[in-house]
Each structure stands twice: as C-alpha cells, then as structure tokens.
N, C-alpha and C positions, 0 to 999 in steps of 0.2 A: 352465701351458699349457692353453687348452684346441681342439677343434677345429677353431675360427675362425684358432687361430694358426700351423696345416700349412699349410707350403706345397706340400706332395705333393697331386697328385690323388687322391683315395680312388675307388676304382673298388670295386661292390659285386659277388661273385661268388656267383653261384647257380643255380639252374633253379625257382625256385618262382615263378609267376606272381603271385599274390597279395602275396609278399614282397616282388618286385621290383620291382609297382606302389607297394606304399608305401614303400620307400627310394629310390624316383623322386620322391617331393614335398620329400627332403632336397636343400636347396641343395646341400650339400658332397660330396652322390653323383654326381658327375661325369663316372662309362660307368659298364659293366658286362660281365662276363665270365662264359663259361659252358663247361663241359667235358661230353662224354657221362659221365662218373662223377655229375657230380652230378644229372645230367637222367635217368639210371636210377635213381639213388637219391630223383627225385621224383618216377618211376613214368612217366615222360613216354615216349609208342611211337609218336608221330607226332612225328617231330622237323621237318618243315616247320610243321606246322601249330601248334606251338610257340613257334618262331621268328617267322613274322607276327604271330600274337597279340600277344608281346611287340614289335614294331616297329610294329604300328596305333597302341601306345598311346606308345610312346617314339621321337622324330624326334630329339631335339634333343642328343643325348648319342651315344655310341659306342660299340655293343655287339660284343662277337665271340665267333662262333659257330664251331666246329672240323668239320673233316672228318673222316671217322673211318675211309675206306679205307686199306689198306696199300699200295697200287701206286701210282708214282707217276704214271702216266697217269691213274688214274682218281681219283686227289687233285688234279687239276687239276681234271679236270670237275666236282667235285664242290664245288672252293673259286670255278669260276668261276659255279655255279650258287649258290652262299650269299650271294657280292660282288652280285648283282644281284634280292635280297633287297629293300635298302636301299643310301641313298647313306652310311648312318653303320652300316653293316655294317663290322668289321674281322675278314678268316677267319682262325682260328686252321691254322699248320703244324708240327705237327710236326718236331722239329728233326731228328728222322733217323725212320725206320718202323720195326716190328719186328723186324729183321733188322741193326738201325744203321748201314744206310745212310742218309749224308746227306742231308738235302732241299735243299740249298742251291743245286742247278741247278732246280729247280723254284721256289724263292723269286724264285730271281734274275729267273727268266722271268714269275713272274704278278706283282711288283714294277716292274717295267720296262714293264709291260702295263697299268700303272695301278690294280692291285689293291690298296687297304689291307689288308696282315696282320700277323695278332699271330704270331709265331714263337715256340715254346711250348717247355715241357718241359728248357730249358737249364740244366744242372748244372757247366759247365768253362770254363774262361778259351779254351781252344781252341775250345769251339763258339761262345760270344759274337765272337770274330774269323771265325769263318768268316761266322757270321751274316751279320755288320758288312758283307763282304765283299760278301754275296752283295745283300745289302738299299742299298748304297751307288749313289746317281742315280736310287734306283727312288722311287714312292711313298711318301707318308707311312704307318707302321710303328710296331708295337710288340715290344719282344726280353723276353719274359718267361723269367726266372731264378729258378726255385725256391728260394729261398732261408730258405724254412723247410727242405724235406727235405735239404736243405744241413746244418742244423744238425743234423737229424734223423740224419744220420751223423756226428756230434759234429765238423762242422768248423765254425768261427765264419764266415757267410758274408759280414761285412761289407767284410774286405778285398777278397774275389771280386768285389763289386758295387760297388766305391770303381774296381778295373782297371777292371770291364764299362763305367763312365761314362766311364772314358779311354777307353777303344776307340770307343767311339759318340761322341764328337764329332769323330773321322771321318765318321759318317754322319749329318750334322743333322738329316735327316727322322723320325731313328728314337729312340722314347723308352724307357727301361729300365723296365722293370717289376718290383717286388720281389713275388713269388708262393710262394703258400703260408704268408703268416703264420698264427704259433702263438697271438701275443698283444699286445695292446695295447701292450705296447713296442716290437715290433716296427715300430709305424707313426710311431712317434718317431724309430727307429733309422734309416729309411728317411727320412726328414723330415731328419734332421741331416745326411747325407752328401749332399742336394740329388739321390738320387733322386725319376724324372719323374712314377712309377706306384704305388701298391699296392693290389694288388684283396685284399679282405677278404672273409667269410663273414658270415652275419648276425649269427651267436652274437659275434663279433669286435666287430660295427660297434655293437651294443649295449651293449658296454661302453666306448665314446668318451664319455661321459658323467663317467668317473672318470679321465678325464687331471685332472693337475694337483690332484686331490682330496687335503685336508688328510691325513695318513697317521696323526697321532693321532686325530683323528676316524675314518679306515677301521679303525684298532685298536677302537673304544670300538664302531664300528657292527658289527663284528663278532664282540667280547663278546657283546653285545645277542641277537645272534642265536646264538649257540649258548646260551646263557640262557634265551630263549624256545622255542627249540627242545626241549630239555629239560623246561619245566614243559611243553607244549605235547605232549610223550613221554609223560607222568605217570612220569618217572623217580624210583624210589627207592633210598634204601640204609638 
C-alpha cells in the first residue's frame, strides 16, 4: 500500500504557517484542522490574524478553526464570526463546554443556519448520537472522535468508530473524522473500516512514505543505523 492507495481523506492538523503552506502543495492533503493547543504551542497571540493568513493562501480545501469561549452565547458569536472568515471555513464546537454541558442546541442552531462545523472532542457512542442528532437536515459537517486518546485509555477505538459510521448515515451531510492518531497505522486502520476523515500531525504525515515498505529491508535499514550510530559515538569496549 502506499498513499495513492487511501481512500480516507488525510486532512493535515497544525498551527504552523510555514508547514501548512508546504503540505498544501501535497495532492493528497485534502483540508486541514487546527486546535487552540496547537496554535499556543506555535506561539500564535493573534488568532484572527492567523487564521486570514492561512485562508489568503488556501481557498480550495477545508480548513477549521475552533472557538475557544466557554458560554454558549458567546460560542455562537464567536463561531458565527470564524464561518465568515471564509466560504471553506469549517468552526470547530466543542461537544459539551467545561462544565459538560452539551452543545448540541447550539449545533443544532448554527447547523440549520447554514453554518459548516466540525464538532470536536467526542470520546462515547452517546455523544456521536446526540451529535448525529442535533447536526441531522443542518449543513454540511464534520463529527471528530478522538480516537487516539480512545486508545490512550486502553480501549481499542475501532469498534467505537465502525457504530459512529452507523449512526451517521443517518445524517448524510456529516463525515466521521478519526482524531488524534498515534501512528501510521492508524491511517490504515481508518482507511479499512471506510472512515471519511483522518486529520494527522506533520511528524505523522512524514512518515507516509514507509506504508507498504519491504520490513526486511526496514530491519537491515535499521541495523545500518544503529551501526553508524555507534562508530559515528566513537564507541568502545
């Protein structure tokens, strides 16, 4: 297998300008997704002025950008101010606020109102239905399901997101998104079950190169390097 052979959208997730313009010239980076975690952790303190940046240079792809208030009045005005960004804006909601209240009268409403959003942060078969629920006749929609920190709590999330795909074809507008991969397998894993999305990290999307790669050769290439590594140490004994 190699890249050409996914049938998953790979969506690339980050906040670095620089990196997102050049996995923008990848055919196969298809949107892109971005969280306030990682746009602190690329130092970024103007978060409109961010967000243009990256949307002067990318029209043709689907990027989404999150809210980051806790109220749910003021996570409307704030998603209805991102939605009109761009026509290929999708705003990220939170699937409940800090206190786990649901957002899903809030989805329901800026969904029905013509709003693309990615509904974020979902970890239970209950919220993916409610989701489904609330995102069902509205605009077209993305339902992202962690499903690295899924495993991150040692549970296998593939059955989780084999239901989430049953449930959402209830809601045809709306695409599963497998979030948070750990590893290059995981975009196989995602690939096999005919999920619609998996947004990856760059360190991730860099090693797409070794799908499919001969394993006795990844053995021999990886003697090699701890070998050279080694004289390369001036190790003795």
């Amino acid at each position: 297998m190699n890249v050409n052979a996914l049938r998953i959208k790979l969506f690339a997730d980050g906040a670095d300008l620089p990196g997102i313009l050049k996995l923008a010239e990848l055919p196969y980076i298809k949107g892109f997704t971005t969280n306030p975690t990682l746009m602190r952790k690329a130092g970024i303190t103007d978060y409109e002025k961010f967000a243009r940046q990256v949307l002067e240079k990318i029209t043709d792809r689907p990027i989404s950008f999150e809210v980051f208030s806790d109220e749910f009045p003021d996570m409307e005005r704030q998603a209805r101010l991102i939605a009109g960004w761009g026509s290929n804006v999708y705003v990220k909601i939170p699937v409940t606020n800090t206190q786990g209240e649901s957002a899903a009268n809030l989805v329901h409403k800026l969904s029905h109102d013509g709003l693309k959003l990615n509904v974020t942060a979902l970890m239970t078969n209950e919220q993916v239905r409610t989701v489904s629920t609330a995102l069902r006749g509205g605009a077209a929609s993305i339902v992202s399901v962690f499903a690295g920190r899924i495993a991150d709590a040692g549970c296998d999330p593939i059955p989780m997101m084999r239901e989430a795909l049953n449930v959402l074809t209830e809601c045809p507008g709306a695409e599963l998104l497998w979030a948070s991969p750990r590893e290059v397998l995981n975009i196989v894993q995602a690939d096999q079950i005919n999920c619609h999305i998996i947004t990856a990290t760059s360190d991730i999307l860099a090693k797409l190169g070794l799908l499919g790669k001969d394993l006795a050769e990844f053995s021999l290439d990886t003697v090699k390097m701890f070998y050279a590594d080694a004289r390369a140490a001036g190790f003795s004994l």
